[in-house]
C-alpha positions as CSV (number, residue, x, y, z in Angstrom):
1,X,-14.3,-3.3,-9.3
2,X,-12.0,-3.7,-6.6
3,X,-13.5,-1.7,-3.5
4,X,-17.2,-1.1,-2.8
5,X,-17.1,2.1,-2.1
6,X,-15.8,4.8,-4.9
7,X,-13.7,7.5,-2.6
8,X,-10.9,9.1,-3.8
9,X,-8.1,6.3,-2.6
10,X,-9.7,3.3,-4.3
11,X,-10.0,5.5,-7.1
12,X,-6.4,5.9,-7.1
13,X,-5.3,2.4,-6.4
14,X,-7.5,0.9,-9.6
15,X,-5.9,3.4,-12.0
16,X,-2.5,2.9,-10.9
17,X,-2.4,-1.3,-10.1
18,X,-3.5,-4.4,-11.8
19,X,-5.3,-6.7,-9.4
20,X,-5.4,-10.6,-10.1
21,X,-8.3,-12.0,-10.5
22,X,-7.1,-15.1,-8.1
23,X,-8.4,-15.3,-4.3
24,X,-5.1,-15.1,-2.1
25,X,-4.3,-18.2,-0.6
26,X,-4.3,-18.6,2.9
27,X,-0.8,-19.1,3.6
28,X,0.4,-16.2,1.4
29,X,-2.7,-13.7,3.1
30,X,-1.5,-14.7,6.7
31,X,2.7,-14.5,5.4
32,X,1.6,-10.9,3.8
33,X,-0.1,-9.4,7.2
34,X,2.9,-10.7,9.4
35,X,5.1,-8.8,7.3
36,X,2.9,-6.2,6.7
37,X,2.5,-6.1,10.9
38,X,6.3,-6.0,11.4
39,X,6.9,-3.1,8.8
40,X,8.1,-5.1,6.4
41,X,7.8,-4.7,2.7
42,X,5.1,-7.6,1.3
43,X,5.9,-8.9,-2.2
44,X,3.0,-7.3,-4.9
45,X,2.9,-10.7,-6.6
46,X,2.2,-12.7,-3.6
47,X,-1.2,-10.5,-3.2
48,X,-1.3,-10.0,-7.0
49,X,-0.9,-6.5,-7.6
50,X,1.5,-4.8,-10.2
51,X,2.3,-1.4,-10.4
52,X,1.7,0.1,-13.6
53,X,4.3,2.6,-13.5
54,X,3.3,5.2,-16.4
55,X,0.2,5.8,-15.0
56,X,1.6,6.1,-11.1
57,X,3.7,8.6,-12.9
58,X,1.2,10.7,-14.5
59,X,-1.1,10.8,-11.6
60,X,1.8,11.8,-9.5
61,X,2.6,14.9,-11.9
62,X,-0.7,15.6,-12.2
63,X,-0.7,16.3,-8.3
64,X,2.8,17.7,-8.6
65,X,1.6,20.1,-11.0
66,X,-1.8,20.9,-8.6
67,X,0.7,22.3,-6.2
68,X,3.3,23.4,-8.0
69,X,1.5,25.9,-10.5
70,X,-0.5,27.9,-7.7
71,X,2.6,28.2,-5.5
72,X,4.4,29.9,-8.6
73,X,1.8,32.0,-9.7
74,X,1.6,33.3,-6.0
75,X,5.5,33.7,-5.6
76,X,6.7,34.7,-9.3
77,X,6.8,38.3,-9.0
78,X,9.0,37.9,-5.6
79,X,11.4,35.4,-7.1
80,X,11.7,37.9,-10.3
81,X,13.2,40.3,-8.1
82,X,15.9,37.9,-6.4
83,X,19.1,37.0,-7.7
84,X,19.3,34.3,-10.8
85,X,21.5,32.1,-8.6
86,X,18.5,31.7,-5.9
87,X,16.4,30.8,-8.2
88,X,18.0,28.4,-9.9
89,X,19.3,26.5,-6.7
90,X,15.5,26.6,-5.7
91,X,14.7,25.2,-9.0
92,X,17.2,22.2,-8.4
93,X,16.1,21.5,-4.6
94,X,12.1,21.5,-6.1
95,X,13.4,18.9,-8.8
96,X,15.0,16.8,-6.4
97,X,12.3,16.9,-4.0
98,X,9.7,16.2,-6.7
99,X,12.0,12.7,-7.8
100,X,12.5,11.6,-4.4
101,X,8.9,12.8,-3.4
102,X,7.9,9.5,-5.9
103,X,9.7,7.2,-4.4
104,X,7.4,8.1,-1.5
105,X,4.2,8.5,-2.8
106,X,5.1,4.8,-4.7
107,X,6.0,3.1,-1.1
108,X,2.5,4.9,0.3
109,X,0.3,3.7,-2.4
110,X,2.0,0.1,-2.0
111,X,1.1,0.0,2.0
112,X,-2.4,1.2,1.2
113,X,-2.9,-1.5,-1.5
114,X,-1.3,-3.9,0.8
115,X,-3.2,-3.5,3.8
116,X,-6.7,-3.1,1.2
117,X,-6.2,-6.6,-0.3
118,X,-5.1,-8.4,2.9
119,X,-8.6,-6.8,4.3
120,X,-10.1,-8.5,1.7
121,X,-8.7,-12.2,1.6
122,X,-9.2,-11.9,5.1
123,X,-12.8,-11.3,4.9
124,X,-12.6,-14.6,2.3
125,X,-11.0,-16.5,5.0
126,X,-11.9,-15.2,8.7
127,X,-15.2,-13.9,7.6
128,X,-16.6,-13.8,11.8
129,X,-13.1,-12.0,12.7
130,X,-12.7,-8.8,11.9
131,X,-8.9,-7.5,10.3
132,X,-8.6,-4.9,13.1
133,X,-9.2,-7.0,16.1
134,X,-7.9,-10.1,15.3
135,X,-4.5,-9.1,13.1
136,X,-2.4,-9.8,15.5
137,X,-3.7,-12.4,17.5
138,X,-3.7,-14.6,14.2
139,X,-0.4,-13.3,13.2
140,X,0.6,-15.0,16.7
141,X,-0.9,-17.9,15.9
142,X,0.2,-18.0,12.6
143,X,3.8,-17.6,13.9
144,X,2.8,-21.0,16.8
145,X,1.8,-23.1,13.7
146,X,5.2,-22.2,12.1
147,X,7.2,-23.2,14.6
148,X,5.4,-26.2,14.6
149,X,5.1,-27.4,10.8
150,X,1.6,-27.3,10.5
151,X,0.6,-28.6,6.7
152,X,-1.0,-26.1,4.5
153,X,-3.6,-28.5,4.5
154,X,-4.1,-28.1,8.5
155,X,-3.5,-24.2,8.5
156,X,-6.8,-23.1,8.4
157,X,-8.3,-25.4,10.7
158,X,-5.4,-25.1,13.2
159,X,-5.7,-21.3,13.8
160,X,-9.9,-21.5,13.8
161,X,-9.5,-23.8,16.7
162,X,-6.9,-21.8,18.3
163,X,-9.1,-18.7,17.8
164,X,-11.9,-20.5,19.8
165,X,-10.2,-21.9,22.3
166,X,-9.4,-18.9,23.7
């Protein structure tokens, strides 16, 4: 399994992604978190993850449907009393906020997947510096070695003794 611990989220994320087996390299881990750090959209198949979009669907009726039903069965016998037209122009603003409301909860789950496997690989790669303190000092020096054409070959090496330098 993907996470260690079984909470809700990493429930989530197994049912609705395929993970590759693969480690992520190096280069494609530190390229991910710089885009990931700037707010940027990372590419699923660079960290290999797919979305497997029938189940995001269903679980994302299933949780429309959680909130949905109790808020009609609270507000039915009100809404039976208002005019047809009211109701069905709440009915059409409900629909379109359930369609756009995927295109959020997709982007939300991507992030969270995102920032879970670059966690990961970097525990594979900077196993004595933690994600949340060093993120952005690496993505610095990441962004140094760049500029300057370090190899792939030489990444690793290069950032370690940039790390320690310091």
């Amino acid at each position: 399994m993907m996470f260690k611990e079984k909470n809700v989220q990493s429930k989530v994320l197994e049912y609705i992604y395929t993970t590759s087996k693969q480690p992520i390299l190096l280069k494609d881990m530190l390229v991910a978190n710089r885009q990931f750090n700037n707010g940027m959209q990372v590419d699923p198949g660079k960290l290999g993850f797919r979305l497997r979009l029938s189940r995001a669907y269903f679980l994302y009726i299933g949780i429309v449907l959680v909130i949905l039903v109790p808020i009609s069965l609270l507000t039915h016998k009100a809404l039976a009393k208002v005019d047809s037209h009211i109701s069905i122009l709440g009915a059409m603003v409900i629909t379109a906020m359930i369609f756009i409301g995927f295109n959020f909860f997709r982007d939300k789950m991507r992030d969270i997947m995102t920032k879970e496997l670059i966690k990961k690989s970097w525990k594979l790669h900077f196993p004595f510096f933690s994600y949340e303190d060093y993120s952005i000092k690496i993505d610095s020096i990441f962004e140094k070695a760049m500029k300057e054409e370090i190899s792939k070959k030489d990444l690793e090496r290069y950032i370690l003794d940039k790390l320690t330098a310091n």
